[in-house]
C-alpha positions in Angstrom: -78.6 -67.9 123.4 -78.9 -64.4 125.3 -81.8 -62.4 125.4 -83.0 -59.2 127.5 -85.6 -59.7 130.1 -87.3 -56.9 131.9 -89.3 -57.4 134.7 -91.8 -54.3 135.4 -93.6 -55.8 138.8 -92.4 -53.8 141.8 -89.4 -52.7 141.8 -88.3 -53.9 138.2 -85.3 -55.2 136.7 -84.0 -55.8 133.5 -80.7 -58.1 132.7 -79.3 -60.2 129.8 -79.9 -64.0 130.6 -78.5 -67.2 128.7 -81.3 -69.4 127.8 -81.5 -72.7 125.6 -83.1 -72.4 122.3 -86.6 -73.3 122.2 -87.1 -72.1 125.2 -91.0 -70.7 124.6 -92.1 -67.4 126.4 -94.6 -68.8 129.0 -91.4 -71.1 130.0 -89.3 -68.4 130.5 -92.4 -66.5 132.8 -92.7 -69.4 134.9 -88.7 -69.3 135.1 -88.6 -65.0 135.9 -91.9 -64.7 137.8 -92.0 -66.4 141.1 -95.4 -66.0 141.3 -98.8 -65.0 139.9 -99.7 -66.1 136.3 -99.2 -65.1 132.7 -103.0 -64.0 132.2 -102.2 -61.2 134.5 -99.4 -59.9 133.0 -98.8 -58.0 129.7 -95.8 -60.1 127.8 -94.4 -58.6 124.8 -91.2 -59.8 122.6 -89.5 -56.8 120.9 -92.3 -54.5 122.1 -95.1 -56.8 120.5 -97.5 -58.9 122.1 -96.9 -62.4 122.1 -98.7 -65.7 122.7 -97.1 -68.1 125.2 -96.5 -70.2 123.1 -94.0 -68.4 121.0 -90.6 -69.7 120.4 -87.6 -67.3 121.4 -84.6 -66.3 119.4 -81.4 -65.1 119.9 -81.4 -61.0 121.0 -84.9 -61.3 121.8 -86.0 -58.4 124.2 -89.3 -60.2 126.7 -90.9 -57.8 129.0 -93.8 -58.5 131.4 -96.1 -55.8 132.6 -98.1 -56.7 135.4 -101.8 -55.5 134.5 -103.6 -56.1 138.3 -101.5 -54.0 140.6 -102.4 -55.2 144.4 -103.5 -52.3 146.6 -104.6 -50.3 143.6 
């Protein structure tokens, strides 16, 4: 299934990736962020926030905002 990802740490980015169905949120953050974890991060599906848990469906938009910002 294809969903958007954006990425707000640094630079940014935002793409359409094909992932598996069933693939939950905190799977696909340990997939997109190389590093740090999810408890520093603001994670939102279709501009909601979401557990890690949740499931993710077809068209889904994730975005993760990071919330500790080194050097700040």
């Amino acid at each position: 299934m294809r969903i958007l990802v954006i990425n707000n740490d640094g630079g940014g980015f935002a793409d359409y990736i094909e992932v598996e169905p069933g693939l939950s949120v905190a799977d696909l953050f340990r997939r997109q962020v190389a590093y740090g974890q999810p408890s520093d991060y603001l994670i939102r599906v279709n501009r909601q926030p979401t557990p890690p848990d949740q499931l993710l469906q077809e068209g889904d938009r994730v975005s993760f905002t990071p919330t500790k910002i080194e050097g700040a």
